[in-house]
PAZAPA-4460 file (N, C-alpha, C; in steps of 0.05 Angstrom, whole numbers, plus 32768, in hexadecimal, padded with zeros to 4 digits):
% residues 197
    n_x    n_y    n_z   ca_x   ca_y   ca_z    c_x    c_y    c_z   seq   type   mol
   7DB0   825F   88B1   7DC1   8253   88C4   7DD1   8269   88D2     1      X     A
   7DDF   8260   88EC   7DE3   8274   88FA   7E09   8270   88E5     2      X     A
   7E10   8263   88E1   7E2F   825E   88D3   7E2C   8243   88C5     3      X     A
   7E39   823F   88B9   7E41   8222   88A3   7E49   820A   88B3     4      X     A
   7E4B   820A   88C9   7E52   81EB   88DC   7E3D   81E4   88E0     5      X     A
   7E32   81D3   88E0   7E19   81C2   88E0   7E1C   81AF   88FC     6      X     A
   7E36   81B3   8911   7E3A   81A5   8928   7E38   81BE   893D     7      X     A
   7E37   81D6   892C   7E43   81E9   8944   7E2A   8203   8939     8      X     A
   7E27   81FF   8923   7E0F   821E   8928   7DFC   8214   891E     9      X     A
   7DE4   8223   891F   7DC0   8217   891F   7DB9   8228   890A    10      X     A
   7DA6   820E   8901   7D8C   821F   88EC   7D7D   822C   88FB    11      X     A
   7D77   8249   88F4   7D6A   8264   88FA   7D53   825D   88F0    12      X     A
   7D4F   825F   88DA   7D30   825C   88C9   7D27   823B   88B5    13      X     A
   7D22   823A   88B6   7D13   8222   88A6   7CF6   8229   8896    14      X     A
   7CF1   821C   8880   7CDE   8226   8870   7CD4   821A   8861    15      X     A
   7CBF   8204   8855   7CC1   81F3   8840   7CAF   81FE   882E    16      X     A
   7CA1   81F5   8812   7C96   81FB   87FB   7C88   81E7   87F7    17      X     A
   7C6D   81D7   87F2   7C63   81C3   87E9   7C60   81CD   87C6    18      X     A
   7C75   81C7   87B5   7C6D   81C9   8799   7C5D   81A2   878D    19      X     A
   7C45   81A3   877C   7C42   8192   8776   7C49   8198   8751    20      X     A
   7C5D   8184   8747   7C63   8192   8735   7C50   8187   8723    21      X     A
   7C37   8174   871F   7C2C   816C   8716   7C10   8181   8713    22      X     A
   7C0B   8189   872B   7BEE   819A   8726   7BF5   81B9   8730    23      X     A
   7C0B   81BD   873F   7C0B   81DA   8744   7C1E   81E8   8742    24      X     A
   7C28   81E1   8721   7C42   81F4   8718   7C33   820B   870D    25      X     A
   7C1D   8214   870C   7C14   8230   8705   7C04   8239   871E    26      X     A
   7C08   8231   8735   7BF8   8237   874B   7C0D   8251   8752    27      X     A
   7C0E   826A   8751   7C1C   8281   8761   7C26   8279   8779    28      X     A
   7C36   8282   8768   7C57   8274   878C   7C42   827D   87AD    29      X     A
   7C3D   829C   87AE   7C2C   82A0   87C6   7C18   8292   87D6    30      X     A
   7C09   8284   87B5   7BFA   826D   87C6   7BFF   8254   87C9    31      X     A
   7C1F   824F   87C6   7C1B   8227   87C9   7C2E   8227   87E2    32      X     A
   7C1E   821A   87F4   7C1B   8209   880D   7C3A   8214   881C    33      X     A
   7C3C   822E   8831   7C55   8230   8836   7C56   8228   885A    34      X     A
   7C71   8220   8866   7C79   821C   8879   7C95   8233   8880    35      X     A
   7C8B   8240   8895   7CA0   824F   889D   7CA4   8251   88C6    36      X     A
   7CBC   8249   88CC   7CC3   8245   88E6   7CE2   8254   88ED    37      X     A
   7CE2   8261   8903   7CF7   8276   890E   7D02   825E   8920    38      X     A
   7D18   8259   8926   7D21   8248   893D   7D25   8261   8951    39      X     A
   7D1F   8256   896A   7D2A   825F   8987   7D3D   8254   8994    40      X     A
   7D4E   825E   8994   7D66   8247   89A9   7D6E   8258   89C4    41      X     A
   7D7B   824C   89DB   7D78   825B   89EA   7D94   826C   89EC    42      X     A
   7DA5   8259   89DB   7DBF   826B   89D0   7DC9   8266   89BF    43      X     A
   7DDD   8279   89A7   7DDE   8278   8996   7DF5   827C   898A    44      X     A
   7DFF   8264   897A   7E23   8263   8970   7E24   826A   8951    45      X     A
   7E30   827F   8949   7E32   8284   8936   7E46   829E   892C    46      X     A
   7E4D   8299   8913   7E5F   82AD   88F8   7E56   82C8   8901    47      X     A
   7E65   82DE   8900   7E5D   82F4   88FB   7E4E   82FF   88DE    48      X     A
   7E5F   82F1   88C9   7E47   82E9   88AD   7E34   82E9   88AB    49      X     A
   7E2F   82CF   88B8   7E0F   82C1   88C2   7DFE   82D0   88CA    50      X     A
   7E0C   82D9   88E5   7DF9   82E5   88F1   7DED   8304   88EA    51      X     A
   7E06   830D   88DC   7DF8   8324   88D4   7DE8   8329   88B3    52      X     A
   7DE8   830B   88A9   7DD3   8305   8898   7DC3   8308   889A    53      X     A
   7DB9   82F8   88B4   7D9C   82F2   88C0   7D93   8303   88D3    54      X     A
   7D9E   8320   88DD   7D9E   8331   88EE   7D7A   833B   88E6    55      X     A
   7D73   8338   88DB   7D4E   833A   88E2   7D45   8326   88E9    56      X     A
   7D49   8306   88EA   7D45   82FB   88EC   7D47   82F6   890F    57      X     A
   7D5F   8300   8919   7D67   82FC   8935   7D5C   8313   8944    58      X     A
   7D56   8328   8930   7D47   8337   893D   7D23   8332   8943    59      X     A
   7D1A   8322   893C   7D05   830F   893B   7D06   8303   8953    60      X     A
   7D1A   82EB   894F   7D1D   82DA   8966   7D1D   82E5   8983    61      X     A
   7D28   82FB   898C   7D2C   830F   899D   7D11   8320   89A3    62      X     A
   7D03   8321   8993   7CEA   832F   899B   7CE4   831A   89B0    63      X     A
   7CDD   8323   89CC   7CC3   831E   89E0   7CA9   831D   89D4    64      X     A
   7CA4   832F   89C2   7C84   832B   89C5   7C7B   8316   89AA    65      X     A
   7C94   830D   89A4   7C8D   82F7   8991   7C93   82D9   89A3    66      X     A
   7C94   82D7   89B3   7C99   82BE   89C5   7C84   82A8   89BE    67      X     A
   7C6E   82B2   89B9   7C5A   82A0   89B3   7C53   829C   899C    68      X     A
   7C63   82A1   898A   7C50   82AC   8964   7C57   828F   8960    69      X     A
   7C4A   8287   894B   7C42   826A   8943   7C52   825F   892D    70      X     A
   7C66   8279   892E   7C7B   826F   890F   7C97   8278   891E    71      X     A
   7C95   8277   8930   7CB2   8275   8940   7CAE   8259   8960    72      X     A
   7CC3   8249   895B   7CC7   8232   896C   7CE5   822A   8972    73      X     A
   7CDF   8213   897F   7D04   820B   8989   7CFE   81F3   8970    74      X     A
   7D25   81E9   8972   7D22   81D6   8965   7D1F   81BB   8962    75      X     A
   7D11   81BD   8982   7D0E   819D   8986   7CE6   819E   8978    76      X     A
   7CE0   81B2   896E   7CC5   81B6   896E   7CC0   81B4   8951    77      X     A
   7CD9   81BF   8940   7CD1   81CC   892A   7CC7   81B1   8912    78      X     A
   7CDA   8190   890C   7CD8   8188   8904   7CB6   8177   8903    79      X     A
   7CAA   8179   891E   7C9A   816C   8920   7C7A   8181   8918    80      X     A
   7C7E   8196   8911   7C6E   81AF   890E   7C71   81A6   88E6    81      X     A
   7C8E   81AB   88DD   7C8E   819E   88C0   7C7C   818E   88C0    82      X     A
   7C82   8172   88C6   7C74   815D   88C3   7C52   8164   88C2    83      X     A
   7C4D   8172   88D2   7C33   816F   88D3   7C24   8181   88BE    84      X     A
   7C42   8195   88BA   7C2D   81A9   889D   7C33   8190   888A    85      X     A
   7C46   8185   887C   7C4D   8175   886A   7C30   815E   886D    86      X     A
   7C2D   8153   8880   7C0D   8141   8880   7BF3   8153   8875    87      X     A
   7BEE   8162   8882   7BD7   8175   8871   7BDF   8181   885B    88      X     A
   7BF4   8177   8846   7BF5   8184   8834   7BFC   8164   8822    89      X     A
   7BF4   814A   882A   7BF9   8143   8817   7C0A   8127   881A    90      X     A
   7C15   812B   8828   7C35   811E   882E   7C2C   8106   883F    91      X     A
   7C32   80F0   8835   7C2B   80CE   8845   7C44   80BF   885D    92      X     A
   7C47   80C2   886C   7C59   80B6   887F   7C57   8098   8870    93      X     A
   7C71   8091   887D   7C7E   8074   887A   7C73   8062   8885    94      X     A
   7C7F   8047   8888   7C74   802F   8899   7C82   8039   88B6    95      X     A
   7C93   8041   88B6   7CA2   8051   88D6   7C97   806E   88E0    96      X     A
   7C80   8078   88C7   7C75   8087   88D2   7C83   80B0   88CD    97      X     A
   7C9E   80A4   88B9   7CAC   80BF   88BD   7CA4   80C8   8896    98      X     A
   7CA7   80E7   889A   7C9C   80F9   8879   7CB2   80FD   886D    99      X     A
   7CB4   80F0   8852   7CD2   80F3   8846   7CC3   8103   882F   100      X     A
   7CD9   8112   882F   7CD6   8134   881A   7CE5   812B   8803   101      X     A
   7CE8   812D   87EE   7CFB   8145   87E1   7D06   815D   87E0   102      X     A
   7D1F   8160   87EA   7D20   817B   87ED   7D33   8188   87D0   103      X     A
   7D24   81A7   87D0   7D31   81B1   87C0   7D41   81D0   87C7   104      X     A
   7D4E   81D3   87BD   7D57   81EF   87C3   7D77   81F4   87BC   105      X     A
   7D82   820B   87C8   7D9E   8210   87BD   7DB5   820C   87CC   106      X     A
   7DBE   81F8   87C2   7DDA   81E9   87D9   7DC8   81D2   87F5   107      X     A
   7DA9   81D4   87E9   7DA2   81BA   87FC   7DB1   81A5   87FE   108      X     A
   7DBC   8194   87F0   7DC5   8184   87F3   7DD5   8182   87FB   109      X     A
   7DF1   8192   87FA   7E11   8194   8803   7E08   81A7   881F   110      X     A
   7DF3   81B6   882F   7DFB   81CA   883A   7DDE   81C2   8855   111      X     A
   7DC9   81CF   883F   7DAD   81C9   885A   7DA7   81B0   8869   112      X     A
   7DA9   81A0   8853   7DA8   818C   885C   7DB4   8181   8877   113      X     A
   7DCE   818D   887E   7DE4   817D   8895   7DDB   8187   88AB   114      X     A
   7DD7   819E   88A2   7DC0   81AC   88BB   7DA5   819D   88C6   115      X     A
   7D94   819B   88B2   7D7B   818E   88BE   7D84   8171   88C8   116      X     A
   7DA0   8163   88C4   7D9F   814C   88CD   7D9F   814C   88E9   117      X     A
   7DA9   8164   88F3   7DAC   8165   8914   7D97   816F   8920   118      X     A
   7D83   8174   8910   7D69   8174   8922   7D59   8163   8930   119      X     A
   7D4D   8168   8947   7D41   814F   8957   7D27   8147   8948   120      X     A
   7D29   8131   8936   7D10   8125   8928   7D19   811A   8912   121      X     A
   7D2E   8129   8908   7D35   811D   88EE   7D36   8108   88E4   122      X     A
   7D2D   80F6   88D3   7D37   80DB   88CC   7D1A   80C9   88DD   123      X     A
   7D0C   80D8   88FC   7CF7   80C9   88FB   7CE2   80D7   88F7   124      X     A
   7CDC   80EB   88F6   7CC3   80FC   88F0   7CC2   8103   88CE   125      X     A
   7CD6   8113   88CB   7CE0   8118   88AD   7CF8   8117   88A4   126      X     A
   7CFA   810E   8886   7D15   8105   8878   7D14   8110   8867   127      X     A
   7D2C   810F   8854   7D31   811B   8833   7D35   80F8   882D   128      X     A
   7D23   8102   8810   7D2E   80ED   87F9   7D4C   80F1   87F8   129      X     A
   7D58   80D9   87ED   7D75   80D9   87E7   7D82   80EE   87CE   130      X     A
   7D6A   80F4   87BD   7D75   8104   87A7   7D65   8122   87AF   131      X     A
   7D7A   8135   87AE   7D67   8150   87AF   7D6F   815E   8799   132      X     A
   7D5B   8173   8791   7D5F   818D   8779   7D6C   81A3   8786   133      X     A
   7D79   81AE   8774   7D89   81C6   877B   7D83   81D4   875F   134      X     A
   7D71   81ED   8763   7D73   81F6   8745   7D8E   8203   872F   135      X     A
   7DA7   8201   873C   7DBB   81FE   8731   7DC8   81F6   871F   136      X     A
   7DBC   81D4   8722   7DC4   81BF   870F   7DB6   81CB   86F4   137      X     A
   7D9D   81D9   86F6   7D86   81DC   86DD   7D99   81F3   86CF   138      X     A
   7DA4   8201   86E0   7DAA   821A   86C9   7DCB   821D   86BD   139      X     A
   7DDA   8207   86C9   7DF7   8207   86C8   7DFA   8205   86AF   140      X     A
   7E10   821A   86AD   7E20   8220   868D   7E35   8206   8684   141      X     A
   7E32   81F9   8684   7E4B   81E7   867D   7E6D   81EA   8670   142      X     A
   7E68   8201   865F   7E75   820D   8653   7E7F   8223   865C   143      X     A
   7E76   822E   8672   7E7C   824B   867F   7E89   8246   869A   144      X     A
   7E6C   8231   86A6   7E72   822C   86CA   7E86   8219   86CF   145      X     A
   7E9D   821D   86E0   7EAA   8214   86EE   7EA5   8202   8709   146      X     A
   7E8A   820D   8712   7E7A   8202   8724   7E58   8213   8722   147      X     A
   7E45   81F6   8730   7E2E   8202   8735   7E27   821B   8738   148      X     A
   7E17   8232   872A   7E0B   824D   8726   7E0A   824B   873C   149      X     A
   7E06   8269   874B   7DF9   826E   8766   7DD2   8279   875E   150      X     A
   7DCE   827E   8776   7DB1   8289   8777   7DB2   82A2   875F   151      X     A
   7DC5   82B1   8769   7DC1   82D1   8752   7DC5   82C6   8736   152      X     A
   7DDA   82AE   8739   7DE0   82AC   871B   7DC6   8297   8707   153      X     A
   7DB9   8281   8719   7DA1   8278   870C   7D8E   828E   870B   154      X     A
   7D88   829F   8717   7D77   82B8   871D   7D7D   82C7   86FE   155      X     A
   7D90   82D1   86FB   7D96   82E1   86D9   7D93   82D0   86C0   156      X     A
   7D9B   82B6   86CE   7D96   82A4   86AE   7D77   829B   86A3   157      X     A
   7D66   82A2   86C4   7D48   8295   86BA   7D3D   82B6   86AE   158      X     A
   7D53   82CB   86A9   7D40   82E2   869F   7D37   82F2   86B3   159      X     A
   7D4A   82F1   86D6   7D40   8307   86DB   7D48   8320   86D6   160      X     A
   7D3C   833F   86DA   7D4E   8358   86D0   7D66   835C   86F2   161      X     A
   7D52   835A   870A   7D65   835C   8726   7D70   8348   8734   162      X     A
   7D7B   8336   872D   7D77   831D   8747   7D81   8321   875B   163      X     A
   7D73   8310   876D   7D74   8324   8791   7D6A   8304   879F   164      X     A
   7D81   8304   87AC   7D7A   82E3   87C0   7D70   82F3   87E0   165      X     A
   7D5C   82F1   87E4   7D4F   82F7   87FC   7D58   82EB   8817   166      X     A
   7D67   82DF   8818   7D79   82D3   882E   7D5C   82C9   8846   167      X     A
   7D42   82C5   883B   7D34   82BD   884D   7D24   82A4   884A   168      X     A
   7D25   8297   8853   7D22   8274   8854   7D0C   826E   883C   169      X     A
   7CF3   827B   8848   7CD9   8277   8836   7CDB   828B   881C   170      X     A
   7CE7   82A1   8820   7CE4   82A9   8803   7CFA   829C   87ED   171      X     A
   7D17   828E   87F7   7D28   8281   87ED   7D10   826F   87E1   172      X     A
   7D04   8262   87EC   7CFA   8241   87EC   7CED   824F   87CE   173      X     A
   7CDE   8260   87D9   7CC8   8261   87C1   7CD8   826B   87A8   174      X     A
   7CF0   8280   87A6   7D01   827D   8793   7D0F   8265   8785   175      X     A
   7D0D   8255   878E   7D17   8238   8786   7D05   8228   8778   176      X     A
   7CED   8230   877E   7CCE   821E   8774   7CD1   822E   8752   177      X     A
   7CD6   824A   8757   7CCD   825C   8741   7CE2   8259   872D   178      X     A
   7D02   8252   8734   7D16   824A   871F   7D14   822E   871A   179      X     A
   7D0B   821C   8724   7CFE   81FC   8726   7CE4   81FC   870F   180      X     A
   7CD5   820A   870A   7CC1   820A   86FB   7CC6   8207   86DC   181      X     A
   7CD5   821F   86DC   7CD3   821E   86AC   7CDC   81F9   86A6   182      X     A
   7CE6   81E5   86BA   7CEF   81C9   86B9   7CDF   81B9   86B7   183      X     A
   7CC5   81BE   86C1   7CB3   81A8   86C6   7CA9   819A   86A5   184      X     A
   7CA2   81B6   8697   7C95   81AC   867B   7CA2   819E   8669   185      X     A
   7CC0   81B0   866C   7CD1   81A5   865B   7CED   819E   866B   186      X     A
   7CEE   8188   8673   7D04   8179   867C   7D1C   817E   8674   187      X     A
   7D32   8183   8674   7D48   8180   8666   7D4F   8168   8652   188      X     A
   7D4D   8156   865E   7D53   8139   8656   7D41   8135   8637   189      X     A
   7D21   8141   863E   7D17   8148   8620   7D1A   8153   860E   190      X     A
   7D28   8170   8617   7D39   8179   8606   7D50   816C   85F4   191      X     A
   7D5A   8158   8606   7D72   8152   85FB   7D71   8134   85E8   192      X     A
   7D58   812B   85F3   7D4C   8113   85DE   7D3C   811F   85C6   193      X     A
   7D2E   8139   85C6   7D29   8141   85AE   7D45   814D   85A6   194      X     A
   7D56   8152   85A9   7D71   8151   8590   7D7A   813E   8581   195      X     A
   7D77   812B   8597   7D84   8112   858C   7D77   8102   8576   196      X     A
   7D58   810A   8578   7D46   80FF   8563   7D4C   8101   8548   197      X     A
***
């Protein structure tokens, strides 16, 4: 995002992950099903923060000779480009015809989300389910945290030696699949019904 107002600055990048957690939790993050899109706008409101987060990213956008590349668009374009990877990968439209996701990721719910709601398509091309994952909830200390872990801090608890949040849409996404995973086999909730046994 270009800043944290979701009325006043724009999503820069967008990126999704098709994880099927049923058949392709050992499929290598590289190869499962990725979506990646640059927004173009023709001007741009935003944080000095922000922007100098995403300063390769705007340096992208700014290239001329990328005007035509097929992973940079505007955003009246971008949701309907989703949709159509999300159909070849799987994904069944509604009786209205629009692709509701699950989304997962970090602060989706309180943060990306408010963003994608102001995109042109939203709600009829593609939606979020009402419940989303944040891998946060999976690794929170109860006893320690005060609030939800950040990225670096689920990052050291799943065992890494560097953690390093790549501040870039698709490699975020796919970091989220990869701290989302050690869950699938063993649920928490299983965990906590085999104690109780």
């Amino acid at each position: 995002m270009s800043g944290s107002d979701p009325l006043r600055h724009q999503i820069l990048e967008l990126a999704a992950v098709v994880e099927d957690t049923r058949r392709t939790a050992t499929t290598p993050l590289a190869e499962l099903p990725a979506f990646r899109r640059a927004l173009r706008y023709r001007e741009l409101t935003g944080t000095p923060g922000a922007l100098a987060l995403n300063a390769r990213l705007l340096v992208e956008l700014a290239d001329k000779s990328k005007a035509n590349a097929p992973d940079i668009c505007r955003p009246e374009e971008v949701l309907a480009q989703l949709r159509e990877f999300l159909l070849a990968n799987g994904f069944k439209p509604d009786k209205k015809d629009c692709v509701s996701i699950t989304l997962a990721g970090k602060n989706v719910g309180t943060f990306d989300l408010l963003f994608l709601r102001q995109l042109p398509g939203w709600g009829t091309l593609v939606r979020a389910e009402p419940a989303v994952l944040d891998p946060a909830a999976f690794y929170l200390n109860w006893h320690k945290d005060s609030r939800l872990p950040s990225m670096l801090i689920c990052q050291a608890r799943a065992g890494d030696a560097e953690p390093h949040v790549a501040h870039e849409a698709l490699a975020d996404a796919l970091e989220v699949v990869r701290l989302l995973r050690p869950f699938y086999e063993r649920p928490f909730y299983k965990e906590v019904l085999s104690k109780e046994e």
